[in-house]
PDB file of the backbone (N, CA, C, O) and the ligand in Angstrom, with CONECT records:
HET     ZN  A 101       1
ATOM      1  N   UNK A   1      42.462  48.862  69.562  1.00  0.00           N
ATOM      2  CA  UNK A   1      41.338  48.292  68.804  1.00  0.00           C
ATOM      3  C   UNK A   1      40.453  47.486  69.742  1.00  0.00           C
ATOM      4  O   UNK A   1      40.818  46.424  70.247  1.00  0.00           O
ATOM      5  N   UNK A   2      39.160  48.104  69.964  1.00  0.00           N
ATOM      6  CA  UNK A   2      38.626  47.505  70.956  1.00  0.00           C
ATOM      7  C   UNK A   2      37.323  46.400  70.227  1.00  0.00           C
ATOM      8  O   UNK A   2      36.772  46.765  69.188  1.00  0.00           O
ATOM      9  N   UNK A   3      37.036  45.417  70.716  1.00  0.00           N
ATOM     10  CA  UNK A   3      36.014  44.135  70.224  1.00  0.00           C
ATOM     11  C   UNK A   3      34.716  44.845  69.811  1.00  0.00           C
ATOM     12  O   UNK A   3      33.941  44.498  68.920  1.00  0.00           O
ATOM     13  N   UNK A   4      34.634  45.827  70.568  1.00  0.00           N
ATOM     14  CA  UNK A   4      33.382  46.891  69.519  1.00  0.00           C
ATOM     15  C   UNK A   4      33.465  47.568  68.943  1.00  0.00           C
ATOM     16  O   UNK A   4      32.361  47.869  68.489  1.00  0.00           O
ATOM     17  N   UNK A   5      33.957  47.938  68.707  1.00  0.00           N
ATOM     18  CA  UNK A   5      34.712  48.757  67.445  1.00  0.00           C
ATOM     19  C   UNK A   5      34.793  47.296  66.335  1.00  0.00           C
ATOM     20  O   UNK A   5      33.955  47.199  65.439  1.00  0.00           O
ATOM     21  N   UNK A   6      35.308  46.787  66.421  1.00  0.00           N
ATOM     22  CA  UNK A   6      35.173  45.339  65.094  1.00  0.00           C
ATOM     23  C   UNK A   6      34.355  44.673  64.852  1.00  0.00           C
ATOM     24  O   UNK A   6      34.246  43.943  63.868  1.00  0.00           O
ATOM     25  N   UNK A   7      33.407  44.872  66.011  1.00  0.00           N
ATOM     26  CA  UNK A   7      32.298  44.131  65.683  1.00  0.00           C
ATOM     27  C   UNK A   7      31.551  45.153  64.898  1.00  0.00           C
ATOM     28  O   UNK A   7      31.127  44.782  63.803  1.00  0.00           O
ATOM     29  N   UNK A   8      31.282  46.576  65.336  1.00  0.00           N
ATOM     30  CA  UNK A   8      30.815  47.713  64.469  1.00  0.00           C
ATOM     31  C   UNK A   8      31.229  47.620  62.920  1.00  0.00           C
ATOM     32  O   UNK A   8      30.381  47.439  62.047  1.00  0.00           O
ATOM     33  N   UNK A   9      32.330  47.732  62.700  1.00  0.00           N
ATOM     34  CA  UNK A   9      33.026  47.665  61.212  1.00  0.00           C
ATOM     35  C   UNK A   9      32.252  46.208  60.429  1.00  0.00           C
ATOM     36  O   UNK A   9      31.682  46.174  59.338  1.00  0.00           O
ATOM     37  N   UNK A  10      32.477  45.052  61.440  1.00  0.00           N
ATOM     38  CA  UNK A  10      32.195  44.273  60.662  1.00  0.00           C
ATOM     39  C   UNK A  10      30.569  44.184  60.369  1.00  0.00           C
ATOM     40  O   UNK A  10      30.296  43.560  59.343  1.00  0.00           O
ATOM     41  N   UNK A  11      29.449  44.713  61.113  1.00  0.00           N
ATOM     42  CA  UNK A  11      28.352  44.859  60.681  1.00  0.00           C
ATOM     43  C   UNK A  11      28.399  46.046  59.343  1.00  0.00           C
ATOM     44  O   UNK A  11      27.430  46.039  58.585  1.00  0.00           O
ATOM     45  N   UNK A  12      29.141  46.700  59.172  1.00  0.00           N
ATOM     46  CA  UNK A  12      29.033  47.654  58.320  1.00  0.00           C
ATOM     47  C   UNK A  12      29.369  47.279  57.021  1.00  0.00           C
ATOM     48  O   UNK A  12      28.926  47.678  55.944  1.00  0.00           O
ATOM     49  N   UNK A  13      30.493  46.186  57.373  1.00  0.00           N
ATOM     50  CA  UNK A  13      31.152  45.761  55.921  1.00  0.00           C
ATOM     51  C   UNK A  13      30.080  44.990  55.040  1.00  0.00           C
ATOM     52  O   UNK A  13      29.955  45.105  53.821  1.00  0.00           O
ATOM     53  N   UNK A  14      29.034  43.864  56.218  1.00  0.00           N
ATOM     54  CA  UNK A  14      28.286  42.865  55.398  1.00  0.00           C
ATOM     55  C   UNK A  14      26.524  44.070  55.186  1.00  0.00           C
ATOM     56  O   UNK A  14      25.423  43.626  54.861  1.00  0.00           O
ATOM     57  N   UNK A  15      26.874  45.658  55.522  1.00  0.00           N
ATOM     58  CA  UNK A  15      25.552  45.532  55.509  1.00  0.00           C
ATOM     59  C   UNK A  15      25.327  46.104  53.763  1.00  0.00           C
ATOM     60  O   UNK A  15      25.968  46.815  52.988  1.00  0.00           O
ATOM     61  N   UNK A  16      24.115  45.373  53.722  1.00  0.00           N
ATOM     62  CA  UNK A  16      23.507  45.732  52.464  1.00  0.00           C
ATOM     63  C   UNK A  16      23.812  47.761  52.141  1.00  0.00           C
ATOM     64  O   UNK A  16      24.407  48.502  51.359  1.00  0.00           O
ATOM     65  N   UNK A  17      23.350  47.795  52.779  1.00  0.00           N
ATOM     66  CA  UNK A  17      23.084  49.632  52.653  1.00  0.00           C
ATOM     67  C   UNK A  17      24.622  50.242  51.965  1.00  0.00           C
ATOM     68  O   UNK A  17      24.753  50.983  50.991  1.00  0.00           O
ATOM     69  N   UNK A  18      25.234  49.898  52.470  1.00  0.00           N
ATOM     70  CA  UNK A  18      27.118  50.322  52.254  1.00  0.00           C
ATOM     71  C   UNK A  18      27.141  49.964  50.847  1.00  0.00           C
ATOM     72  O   UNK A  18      26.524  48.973  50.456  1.00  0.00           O
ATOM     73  N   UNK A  19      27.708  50.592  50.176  1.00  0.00           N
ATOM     74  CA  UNK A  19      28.044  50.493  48.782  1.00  0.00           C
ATOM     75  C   UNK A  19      29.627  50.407  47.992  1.00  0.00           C
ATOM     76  O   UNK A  19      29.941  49.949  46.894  1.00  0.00           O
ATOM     77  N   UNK A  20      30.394  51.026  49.014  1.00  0.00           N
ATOM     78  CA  UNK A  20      31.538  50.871  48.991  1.00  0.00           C
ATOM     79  C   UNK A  20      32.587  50.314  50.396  1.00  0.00           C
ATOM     80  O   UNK A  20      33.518  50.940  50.903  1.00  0.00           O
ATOM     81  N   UNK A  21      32.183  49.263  50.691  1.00  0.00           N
ATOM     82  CA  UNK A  21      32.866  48.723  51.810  1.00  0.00           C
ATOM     83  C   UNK A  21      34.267  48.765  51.968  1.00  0.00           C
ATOM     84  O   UNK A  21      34.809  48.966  53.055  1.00  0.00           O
ATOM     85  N   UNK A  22      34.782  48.604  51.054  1.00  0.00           N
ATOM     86  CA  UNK A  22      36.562  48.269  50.603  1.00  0.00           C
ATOM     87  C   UNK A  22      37.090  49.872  51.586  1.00  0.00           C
ATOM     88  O   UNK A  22      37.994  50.039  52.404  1.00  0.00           O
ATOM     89  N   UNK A  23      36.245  50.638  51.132  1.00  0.00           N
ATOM     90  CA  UNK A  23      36.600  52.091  51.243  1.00  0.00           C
ATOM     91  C   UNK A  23      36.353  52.324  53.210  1.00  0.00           C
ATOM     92  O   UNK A  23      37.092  53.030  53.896  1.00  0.00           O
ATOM     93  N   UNK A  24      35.386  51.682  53.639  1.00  0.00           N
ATOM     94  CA  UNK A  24      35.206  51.416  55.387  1.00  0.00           C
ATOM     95  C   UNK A  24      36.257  50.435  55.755  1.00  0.00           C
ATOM     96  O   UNK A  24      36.859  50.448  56.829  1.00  0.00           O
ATOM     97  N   UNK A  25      36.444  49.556  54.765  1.00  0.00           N
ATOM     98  CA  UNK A  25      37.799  48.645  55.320  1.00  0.00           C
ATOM     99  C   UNK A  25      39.190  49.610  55.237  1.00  0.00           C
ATOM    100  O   UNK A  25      39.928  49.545  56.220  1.00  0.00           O
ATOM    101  N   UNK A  26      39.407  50.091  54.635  1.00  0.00           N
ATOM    102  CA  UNK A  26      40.600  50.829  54.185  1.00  0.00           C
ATOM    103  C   UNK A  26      40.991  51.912  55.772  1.00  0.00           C
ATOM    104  O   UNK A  26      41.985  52.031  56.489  1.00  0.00           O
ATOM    105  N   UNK A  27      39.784  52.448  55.757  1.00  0.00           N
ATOM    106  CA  UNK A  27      39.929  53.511  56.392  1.00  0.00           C
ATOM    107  C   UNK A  27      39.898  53.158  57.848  1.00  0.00           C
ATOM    108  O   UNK A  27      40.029  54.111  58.616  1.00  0.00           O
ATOM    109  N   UNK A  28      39.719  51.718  58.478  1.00  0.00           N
ATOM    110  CA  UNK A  28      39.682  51.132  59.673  1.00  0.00           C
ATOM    111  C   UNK A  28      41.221  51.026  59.457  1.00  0.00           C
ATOM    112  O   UNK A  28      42.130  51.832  59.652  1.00  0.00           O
ATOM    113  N   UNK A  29      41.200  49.992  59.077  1.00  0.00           N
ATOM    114  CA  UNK A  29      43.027  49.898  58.927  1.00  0.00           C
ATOM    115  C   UNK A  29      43.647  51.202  59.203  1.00  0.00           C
ATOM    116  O   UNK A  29      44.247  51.241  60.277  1.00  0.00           O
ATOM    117  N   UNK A  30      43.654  52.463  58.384  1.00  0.00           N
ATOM    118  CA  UNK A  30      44.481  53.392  58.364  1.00  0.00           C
ATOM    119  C   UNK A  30      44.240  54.338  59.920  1.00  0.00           C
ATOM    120  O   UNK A  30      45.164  55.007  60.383  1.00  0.00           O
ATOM    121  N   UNK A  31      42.860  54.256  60.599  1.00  0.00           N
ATOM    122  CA  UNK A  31      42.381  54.739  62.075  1.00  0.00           C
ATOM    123  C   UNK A  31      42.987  53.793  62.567  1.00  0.00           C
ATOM    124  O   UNK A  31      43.150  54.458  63.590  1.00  0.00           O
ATOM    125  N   UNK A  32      43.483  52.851  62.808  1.00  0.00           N
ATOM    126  CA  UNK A  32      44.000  51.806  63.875  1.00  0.00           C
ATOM    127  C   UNK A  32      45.329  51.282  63.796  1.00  0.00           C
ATOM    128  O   UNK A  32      45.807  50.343  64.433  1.00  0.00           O
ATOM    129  N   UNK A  33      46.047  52.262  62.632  1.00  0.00           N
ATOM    130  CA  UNK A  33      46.899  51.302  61.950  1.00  0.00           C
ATOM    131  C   UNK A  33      47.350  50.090  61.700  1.00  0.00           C
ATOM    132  O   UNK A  33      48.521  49.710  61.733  1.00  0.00           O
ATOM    133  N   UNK A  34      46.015  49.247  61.345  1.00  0.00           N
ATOM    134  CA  UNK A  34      46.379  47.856  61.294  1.00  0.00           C
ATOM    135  C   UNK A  34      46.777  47.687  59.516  1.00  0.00           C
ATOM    136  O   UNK A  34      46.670  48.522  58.618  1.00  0.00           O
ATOM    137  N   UNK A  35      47.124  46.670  59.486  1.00  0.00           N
ATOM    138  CA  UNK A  35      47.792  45.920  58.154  1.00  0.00           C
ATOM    139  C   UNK A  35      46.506  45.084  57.693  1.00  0.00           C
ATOM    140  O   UNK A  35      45.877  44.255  58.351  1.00  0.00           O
ATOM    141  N   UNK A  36      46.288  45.526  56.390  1.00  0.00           N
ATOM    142  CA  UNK A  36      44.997  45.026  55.976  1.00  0.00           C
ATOM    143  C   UNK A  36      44.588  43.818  55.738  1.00  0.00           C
ATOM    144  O   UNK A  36      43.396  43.511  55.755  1.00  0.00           O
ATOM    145  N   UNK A  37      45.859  42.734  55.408  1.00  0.00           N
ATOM    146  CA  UNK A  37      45.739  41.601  55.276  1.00  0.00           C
ATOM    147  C   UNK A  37      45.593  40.692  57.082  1.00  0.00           C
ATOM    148  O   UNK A  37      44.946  39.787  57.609  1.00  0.00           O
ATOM    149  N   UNK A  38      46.327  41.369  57.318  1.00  0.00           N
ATOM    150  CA  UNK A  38      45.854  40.801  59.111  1.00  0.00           C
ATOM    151  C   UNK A  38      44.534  41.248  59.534  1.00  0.00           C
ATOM    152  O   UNK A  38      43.953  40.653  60.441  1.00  0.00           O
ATOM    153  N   UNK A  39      44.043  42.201  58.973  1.00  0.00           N
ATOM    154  CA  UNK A  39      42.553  42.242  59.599  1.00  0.00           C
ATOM    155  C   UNK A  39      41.415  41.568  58.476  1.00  0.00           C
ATOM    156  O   UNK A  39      40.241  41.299  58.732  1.00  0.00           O
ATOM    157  N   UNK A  40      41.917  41.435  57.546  1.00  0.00           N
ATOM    158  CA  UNK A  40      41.035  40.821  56.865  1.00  0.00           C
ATOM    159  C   UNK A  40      41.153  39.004  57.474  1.00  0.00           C
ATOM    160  O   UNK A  40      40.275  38.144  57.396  1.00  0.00           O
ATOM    161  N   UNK A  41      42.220  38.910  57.922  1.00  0.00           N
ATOM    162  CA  UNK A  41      42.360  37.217  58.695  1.00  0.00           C
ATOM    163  C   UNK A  41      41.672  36.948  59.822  1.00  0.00           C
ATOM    164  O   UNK A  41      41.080  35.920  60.151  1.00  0.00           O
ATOM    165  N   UNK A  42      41.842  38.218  60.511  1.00  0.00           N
ATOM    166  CA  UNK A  42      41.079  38.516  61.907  1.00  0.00           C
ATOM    167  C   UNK A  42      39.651  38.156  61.484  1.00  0.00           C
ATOM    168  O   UNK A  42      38.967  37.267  61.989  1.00  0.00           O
ATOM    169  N   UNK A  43      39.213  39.181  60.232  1.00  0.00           N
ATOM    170  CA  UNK A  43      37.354  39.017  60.166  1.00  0.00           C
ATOM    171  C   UNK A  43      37.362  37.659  59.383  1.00  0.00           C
ATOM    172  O   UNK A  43      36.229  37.252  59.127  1.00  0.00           O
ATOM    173  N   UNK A  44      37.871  37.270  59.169  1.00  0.00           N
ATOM    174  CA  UNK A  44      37.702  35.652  58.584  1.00  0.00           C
ATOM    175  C   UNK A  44      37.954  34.628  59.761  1.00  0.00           C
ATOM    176  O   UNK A  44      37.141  33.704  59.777  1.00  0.00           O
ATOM    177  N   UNK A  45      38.847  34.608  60.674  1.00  0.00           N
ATOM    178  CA  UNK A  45      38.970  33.131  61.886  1.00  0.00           C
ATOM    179  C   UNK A  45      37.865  33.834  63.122  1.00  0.00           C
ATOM    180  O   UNK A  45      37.320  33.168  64.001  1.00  0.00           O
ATOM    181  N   UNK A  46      37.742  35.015  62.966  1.00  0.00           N
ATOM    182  CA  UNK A  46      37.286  35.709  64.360  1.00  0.00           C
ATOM    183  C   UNK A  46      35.726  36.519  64.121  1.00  0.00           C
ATOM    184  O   UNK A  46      34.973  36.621  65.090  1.00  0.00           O
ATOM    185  N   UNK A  47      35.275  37.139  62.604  1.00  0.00           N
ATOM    186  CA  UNK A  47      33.872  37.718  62.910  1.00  0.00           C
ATOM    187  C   UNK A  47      33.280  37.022  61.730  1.00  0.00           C
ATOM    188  O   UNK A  47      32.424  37.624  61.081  1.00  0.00           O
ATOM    189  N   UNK A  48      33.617  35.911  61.407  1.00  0.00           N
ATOM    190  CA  UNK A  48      32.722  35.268  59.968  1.00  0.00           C
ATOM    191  C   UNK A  48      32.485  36.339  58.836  1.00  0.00           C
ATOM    192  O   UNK A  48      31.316  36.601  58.551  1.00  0.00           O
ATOM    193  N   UNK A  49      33.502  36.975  58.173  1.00  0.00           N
ATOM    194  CA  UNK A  49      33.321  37.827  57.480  1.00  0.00           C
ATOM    195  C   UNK A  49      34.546  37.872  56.285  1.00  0.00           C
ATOM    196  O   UNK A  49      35.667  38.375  56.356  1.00  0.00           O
ATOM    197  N   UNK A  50      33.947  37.214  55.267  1.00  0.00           N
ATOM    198  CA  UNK A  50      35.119  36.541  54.019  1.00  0.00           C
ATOM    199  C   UNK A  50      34.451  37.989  52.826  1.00  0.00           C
ATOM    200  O   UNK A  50      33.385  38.565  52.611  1.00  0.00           O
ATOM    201  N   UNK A  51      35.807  38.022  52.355  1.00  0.00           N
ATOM    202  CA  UNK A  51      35.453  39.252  51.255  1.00  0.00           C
ATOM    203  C   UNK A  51      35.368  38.497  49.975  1.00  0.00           C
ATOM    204  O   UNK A  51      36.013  37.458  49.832  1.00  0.00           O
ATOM    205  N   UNK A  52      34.239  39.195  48.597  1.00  0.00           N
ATOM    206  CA  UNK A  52      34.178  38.719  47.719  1.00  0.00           C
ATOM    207  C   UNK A  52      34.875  39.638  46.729  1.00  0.00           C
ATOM    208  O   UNK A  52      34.518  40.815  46.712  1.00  0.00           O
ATOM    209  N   UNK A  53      35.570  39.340  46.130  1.00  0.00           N
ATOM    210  CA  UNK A  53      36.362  40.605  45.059  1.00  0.00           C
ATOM    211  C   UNK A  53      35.681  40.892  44.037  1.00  0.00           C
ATOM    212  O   UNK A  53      35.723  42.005  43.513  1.00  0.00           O
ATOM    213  N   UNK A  54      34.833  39.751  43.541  1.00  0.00           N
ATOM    214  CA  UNK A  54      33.764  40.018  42.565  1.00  0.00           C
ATOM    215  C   UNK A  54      32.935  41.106  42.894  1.00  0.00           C
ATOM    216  O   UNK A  54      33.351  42.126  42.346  1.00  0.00           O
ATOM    217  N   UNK A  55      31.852  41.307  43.622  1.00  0.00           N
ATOM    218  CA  UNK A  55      31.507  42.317  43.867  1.00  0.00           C
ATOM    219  C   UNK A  55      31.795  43.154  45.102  1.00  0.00           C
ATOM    220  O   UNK A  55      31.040  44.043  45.496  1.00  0.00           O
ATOM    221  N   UNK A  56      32.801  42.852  45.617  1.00  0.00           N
ATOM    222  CA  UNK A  56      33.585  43.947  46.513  1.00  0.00           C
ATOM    223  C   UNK A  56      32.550  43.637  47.576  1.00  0.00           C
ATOM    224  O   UNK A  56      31.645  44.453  47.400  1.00  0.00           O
ATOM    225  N   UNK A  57      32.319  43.025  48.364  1.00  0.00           N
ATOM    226  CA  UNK A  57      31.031  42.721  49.601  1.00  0.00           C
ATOM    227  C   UNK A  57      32.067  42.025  50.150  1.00  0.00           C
ATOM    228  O   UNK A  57      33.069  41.580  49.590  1.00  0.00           O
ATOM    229  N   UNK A  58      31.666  41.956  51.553  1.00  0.00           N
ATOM    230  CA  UNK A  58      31.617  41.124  53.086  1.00  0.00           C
ATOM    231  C   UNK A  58      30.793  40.189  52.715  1.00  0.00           C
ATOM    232  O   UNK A  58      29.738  40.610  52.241  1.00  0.00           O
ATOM    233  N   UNK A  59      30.959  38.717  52.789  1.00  0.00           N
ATOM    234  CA  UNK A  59      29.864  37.729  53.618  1.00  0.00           C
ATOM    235  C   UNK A  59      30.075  36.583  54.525  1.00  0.00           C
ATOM    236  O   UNK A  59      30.999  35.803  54.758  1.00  0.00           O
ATOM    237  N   UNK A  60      28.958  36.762  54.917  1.00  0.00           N
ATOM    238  CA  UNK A  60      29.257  35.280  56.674  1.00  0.00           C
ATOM    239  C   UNK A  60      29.292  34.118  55.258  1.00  0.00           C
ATOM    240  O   UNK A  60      29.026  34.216  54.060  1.00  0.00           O
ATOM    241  N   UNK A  61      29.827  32.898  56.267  1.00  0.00           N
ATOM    242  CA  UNK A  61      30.041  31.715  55.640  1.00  0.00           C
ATOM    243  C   UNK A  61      29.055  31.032  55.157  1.00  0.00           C
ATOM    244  O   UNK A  61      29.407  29.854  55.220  1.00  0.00           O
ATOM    245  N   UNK A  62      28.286  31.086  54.824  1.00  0.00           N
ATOM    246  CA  UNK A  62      26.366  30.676  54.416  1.00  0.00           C
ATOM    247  C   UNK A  62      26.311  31.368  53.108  1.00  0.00           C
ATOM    248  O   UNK A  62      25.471  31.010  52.283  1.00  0.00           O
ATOM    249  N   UNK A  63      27.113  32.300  52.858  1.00  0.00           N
ATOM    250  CA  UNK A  63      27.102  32.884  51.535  1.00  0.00           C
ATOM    251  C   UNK A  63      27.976  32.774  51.104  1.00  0.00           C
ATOM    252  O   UNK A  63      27.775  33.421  50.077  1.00  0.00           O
ATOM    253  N   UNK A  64      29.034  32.396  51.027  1.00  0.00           N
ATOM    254  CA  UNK A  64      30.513  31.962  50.730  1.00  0.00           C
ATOM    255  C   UNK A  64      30.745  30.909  50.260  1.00  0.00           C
ATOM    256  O   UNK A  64      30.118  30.002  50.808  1.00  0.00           O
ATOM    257  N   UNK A  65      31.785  30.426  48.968  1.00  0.00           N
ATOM    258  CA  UNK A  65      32.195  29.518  49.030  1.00  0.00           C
ATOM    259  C   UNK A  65      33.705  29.672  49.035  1.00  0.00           C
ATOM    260  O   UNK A  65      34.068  30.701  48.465  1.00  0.00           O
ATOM    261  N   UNK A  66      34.603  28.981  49.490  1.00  0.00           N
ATOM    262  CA  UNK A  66      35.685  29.776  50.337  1.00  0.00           C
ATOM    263  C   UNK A  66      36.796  29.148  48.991  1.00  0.00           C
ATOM    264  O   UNK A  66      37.782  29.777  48.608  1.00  0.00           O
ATOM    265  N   UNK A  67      36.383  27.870  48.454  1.00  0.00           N
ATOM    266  CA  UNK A  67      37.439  26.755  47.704  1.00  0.00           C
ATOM    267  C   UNK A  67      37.336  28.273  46.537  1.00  0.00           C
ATOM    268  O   UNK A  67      38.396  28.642  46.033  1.00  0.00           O
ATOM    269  N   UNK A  68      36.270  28.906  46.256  1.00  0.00           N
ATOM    270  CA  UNK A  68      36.180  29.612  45.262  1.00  0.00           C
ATOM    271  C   UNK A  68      36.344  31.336  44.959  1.00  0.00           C
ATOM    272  O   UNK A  68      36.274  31.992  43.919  1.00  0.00           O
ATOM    273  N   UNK A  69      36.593  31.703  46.380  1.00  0.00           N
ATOM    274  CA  UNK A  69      37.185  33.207  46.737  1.00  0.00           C
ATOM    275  C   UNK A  69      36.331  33.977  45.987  1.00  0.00           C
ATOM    276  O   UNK A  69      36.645  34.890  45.225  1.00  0.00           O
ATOM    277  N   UNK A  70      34.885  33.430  46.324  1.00  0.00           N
ATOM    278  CA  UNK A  70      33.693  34.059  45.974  1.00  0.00           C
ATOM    279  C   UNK A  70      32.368  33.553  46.936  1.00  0.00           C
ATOM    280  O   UNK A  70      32.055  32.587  47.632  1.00  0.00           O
ATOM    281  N   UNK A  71      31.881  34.695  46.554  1.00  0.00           N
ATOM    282  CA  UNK A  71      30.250  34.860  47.624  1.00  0.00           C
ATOM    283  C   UNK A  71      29.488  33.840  46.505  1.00  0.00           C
ATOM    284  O   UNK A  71      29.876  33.660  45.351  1.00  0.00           O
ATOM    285  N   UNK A  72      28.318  33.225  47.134  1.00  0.00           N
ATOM    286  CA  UNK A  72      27.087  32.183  46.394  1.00  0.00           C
ATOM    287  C   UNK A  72      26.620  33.207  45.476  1.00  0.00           C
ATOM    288  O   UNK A  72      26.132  32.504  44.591  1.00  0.00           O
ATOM    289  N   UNK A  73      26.408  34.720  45.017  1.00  0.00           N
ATOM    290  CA  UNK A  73      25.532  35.085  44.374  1.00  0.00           C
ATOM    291  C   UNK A  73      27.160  35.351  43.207  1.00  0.00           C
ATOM    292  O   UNK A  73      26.581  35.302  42.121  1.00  0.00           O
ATOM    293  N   UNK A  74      28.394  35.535  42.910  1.00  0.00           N
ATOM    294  CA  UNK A  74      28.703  35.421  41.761  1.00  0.00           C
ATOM    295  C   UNK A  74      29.093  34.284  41.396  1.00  0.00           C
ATOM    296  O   UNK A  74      29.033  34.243  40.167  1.00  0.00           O
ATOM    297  N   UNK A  75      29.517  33.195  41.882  1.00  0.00           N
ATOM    298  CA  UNK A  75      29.162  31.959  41.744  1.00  0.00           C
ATOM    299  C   UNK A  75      27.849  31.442  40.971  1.00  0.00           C
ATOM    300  O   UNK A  75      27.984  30.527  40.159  1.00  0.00           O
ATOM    301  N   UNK A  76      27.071  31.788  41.115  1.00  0.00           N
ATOM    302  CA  UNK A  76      25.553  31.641  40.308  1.00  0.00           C
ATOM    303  C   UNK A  76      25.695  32.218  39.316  1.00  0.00           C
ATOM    304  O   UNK A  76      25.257  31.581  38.358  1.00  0.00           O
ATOM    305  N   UNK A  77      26.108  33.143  39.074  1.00  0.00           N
ATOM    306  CA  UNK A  77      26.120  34.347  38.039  1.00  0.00           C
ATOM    307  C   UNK A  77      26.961  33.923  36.873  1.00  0.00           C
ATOM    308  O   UNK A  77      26.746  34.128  35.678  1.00  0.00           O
ATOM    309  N   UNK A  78      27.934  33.310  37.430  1.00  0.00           N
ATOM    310  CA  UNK A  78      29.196  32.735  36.761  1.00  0.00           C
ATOM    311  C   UNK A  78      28.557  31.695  35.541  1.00  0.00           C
ATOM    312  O   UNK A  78      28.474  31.804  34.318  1.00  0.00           O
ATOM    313  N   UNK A  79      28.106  30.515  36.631  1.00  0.00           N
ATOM    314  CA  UNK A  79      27.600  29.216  35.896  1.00  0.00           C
ATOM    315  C   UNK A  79      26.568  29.666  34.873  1.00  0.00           C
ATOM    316  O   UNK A  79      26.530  29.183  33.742  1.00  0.00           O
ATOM    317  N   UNK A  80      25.700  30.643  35.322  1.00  0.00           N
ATOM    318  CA  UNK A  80      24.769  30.708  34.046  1.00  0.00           C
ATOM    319  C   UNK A  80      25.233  31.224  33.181  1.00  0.00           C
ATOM    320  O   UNK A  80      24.374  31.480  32.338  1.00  0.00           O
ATOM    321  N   UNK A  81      26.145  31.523  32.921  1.00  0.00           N
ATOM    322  CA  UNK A  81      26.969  32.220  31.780  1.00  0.00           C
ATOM    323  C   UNK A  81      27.396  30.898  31.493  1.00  0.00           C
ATOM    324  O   UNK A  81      26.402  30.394  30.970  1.00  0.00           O
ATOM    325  N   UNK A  82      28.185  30.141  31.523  1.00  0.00           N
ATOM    326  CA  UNK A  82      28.879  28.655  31.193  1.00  0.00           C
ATOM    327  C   UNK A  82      27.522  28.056  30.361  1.00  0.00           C
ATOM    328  O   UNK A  82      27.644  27.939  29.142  1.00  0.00           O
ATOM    329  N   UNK A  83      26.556  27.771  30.832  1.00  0.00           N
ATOM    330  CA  UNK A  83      25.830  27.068  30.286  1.00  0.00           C
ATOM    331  C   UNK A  83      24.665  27.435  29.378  1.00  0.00           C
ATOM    332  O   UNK A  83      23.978  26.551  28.867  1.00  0.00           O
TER     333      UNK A  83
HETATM  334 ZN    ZN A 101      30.415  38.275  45.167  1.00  0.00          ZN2+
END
């Protein structure tokens, strides 16, 4: 697993255009045989890249809120429903 190669993936995971990222994550893991939870740790301490389960996206930490294991845009989405 070479540092470009992850840096590649990880531009792919946060890019807008990709629609099914989970499915580019999956399939890195299974080309490299890595363990998905270790590379998802890797793109979190090492390429700023936290996953949102809400809508299945990559985002850098500027879009993240981490206490909440969600990206800023379902977080928003959330509250206006509450109120
Ligand atoms: Zn989200």
């Amino acid at each position: 697993m070479g540092e470009e190669s992850i840096e590649f993936l990880v531009k792919e995971l946060k890019s807008r255009k990709n629609r099914n990222v989970y499915k580019i994550f999956d399939d890195y893991c299974d080309k490299f045989e890595l363990d998905a939870a270790e590379l998802e740790q890797l793109l979190i301490s090492k390429y700023d890249a936290f996953r949102c389960d809400s809508c299945e996206r990559f985002y850098s930490i500027k879009e993240y809120f981490v206490a909440e294991g969600e990206c800023i845009f379902c977080t928003d989405n959330e509250s206006e429903e509450d109120s």
